[in-house]
Each structure stands twice: as structure tokens, then as C-alpha cells.
C-alpha angles and dihedrals in degrees: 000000000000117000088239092067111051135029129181128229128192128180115212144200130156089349106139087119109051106023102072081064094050095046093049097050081050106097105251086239100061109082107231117201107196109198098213098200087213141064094261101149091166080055088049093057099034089061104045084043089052100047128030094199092059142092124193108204106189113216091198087230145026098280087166134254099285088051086042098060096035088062094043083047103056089053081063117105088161117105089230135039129188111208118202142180115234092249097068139089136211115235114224090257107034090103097046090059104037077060087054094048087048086064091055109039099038086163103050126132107194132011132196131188106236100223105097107014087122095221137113101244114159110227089193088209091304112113090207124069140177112231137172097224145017138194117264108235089084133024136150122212136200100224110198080060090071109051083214087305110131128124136016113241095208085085118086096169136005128001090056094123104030088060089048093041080054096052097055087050091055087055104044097253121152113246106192139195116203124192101196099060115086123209107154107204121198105202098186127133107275088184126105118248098251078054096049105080089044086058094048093057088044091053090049109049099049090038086063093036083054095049092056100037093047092047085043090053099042106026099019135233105313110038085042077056096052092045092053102038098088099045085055099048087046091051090052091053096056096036085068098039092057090045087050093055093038095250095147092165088057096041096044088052086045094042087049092053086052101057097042080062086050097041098053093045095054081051109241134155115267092259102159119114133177121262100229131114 
């Protein structure tokens, strides 16, 4: 594909581990712009020395993965972008077909490679289907569909791209799965282990924010409260139990779920951030 069609975007933190993989499987024409949600500047320069394709934009500090890509997003002047998160990795052909798919579904609005989505969806021998959601760690956009309206920033962490799956629904925009496209995607924890726990609560806490903010938004107050009841009072349960047993890692994760329900239903802004340097 020409470089004038399509750009990559990929949001960072903490990322040192798993993004040099996913840069080098990226072909050298496409411009890739990474969003490192820190100050890094030695990540910064590792990386543009690494890759003359790329360029590294600092937030300064961790605005979240929907104000990330937003901002990656807007230094875009291509018609298609491809954001991924830093624990993937293109398949050889992954370009070529998303080309071919392009050809097709010239009115598309989102696309997802079908590998990884982690749902049950029935290709019946065709490689292209029509869905109502994907999985966020790779998406491709038709840009000029957006008029520079993509994600909520609300959002710090999750539900990013369900809220923004469900927008284009609500305006009769085509969302698409195509199996042919590869994009192999880890997954796994790229964090050390004195971070991990840091990274659990964090997890946690804006999980549970996200799941009361996007049924507010869609479905109101009331029904987002009835949703949401039984996983607080769950999370208050098992914050005392593993108080009671002295298990301070377990309740700090469940009284962090907790108070992302509370939170959101107070309706504050997702603040919490992990304590790690």
C-alpha cells in the first residue's frame, strides 16, 4: 500500500519490552507515529534512532489510551490508519490484504483482523464479515468517516473501543472482520513483577470506572446502576474477607474495584493512576 494511504499509530507505557517486535514486523514505508504516555525521553530516542519510519510524540504524562490515540491520531494527513497496541505483531501479509479489503469495502468505517478477537463469529466460508464490535489491539479506521471524532477521553482505560464500536452503530457506519488479515497479538504482561501489582490495581479500578460510565452513557443512570450493583457489593465482600485473613495484595486489587464503581457513579473523572516510576 502507498505510504499516502495508510499510517500507524501505537499508544505506549511502560513498553520497552514488546514494541521493538512489533516496529520491526511494520513495513519501513508506512510512517508510524508511537504516543509514549510519559516523559522518556531515552525511549523517545531509542526508538527514532531505531526506526526511520517512526516518530516518537512524549505526553509528558500517562493521559490514558483513548487521549493517547487521539493525539497520535490528529498528526495523521493519510485516508487510513492501523492502531495497535505495542504487543502485536503484523503478519507479512497483513498490509497486502488490508489493500485488498480496501477494494471491496470502500465504505467501511472500522476493520479488525479476525485472528484474536476472542468471539465466536461464523465466517460461513466468506473471509469478510460485518460485526458490531472489535477488540481493541488492532483496528483500522477510515479516517475521512470521523471528521477527527474518535475516542472519548473520559475513558482512561477499557471500553475505549466499545464506546466508540457503538458510535459508529448509532450512526450507520460499517464495522468489518477479516480473516485474512494477520495481526498476532501477545497479550501477555510486559511489566516487571514489583510493577505488577501496581498494574492489577490499576486494571481494576478503571475496569470497574468504564463499566459504569459506558452503561450511564448508553443505557443512563439506573439501569448502569443496576448493571453495576452486584459487582460492588461483590467487591465489598471480598474486600473484608481479605482484610479479615490479612491478605492486603487481594483486598487492595477488590477495594480498588470498589472505588472505580463509586467513583464513576459519583461521577468523577477516572484519576487513579498507578504508583510506579
Amino acid at each position: 500500500m502507498d505510504s499516502n494511504e495508510l499510517s500507524i499509530v501505537i499508544v505506549t507505557f511502560k513498553s520497552e519490552k514488546k514494541i521493538f517486535t512489533c516496529l520491526k514486523s511494520i513495513p519501513a514505508n508506512l510512517r508510524v507515529i508511537v504516543v509514549e504516555n510519559s516523559d522518556n525521553n531515552s525511549f523517545k530516542k531509542k526508538i527514532e534512532d531505531s526506526f526511520s519510519n517512526v516518530e516518537c510524540f512524549l505526553t509528558g504524562s500517562n493521559k490514558g489510551y483513548a487521549a493517547a490515540n487521539n493525539l497520535g491520531l490528529s498528526k495523521l494527513k493519510t485516508k487510513f490508519a492501523l492502531l495497535l497496541n505495542p504487543d502485536t505483531e503484523l503478519d507479512k501479509n497483513a498490509i497486502k490484504y488490508f489493500n485488498l479489503f480496501v477494494n471491496q469495502k470502500k465504505d467501511f468505517w472500522l476493520l479488525g483482523p479476525a485472528n484474536n478477537q476472542q468471539v465466536d463469529y461464523s465466517f460461513n466460508q466468506n473471509d469478510i464479515i460485518e460485526v458490531k464490535n472489535l477488540k481493541g489491539f488492532a483496528i483500522f479506521l477510515n479516517l475521512e468517516k470521523f471528521d477527527n471524532d474518535y475516542f472519548d477521553e473520559n475513558y482512561f482505560l477499557y471500553f475505549e473501543e466499545i464506546d466508540l464500536c457503538k458510535r459508529v452503530e448509532k450512526k450507520g457506519g460499517k464495522i468489518f472482520l477479516d480473516k485474512k488479515i494477520i495481526i498476532k497479538h501477545d497479550g501477555a504482561s510486559s511489566v516487571n513483577k514489583e510493577s505488577s501489582i501496581e498494574f492489577e490495581k490499576n486494571r481494576n479500578w478503571h475496569w470497574m470506572w468504564s463499566t459504569f460510565y459506558y452503561h450511564k452513557k448508553y443505557k443512563g443512570y439506573f439501569i448502569a446502576s443496576i448493571i453495576t450493583f452486584p459487582k460492588l457489593f461483590s467487591s465489598l465482600i471480598k474486600t473484608i474477607f481479605y482484610q479479615v485473613i490479612f491478605n492486603i495484595e487481594k483486598k487492595n486489587i477488590y477495594f480498588c474495584r470498589m472505588s472505580g464503581i463509586l467513583n464513576s457513579m459519583m461521577g468523577k473523572k477516572s484519576w487513579y493512576r498507578p504508583s510506579i516510576d
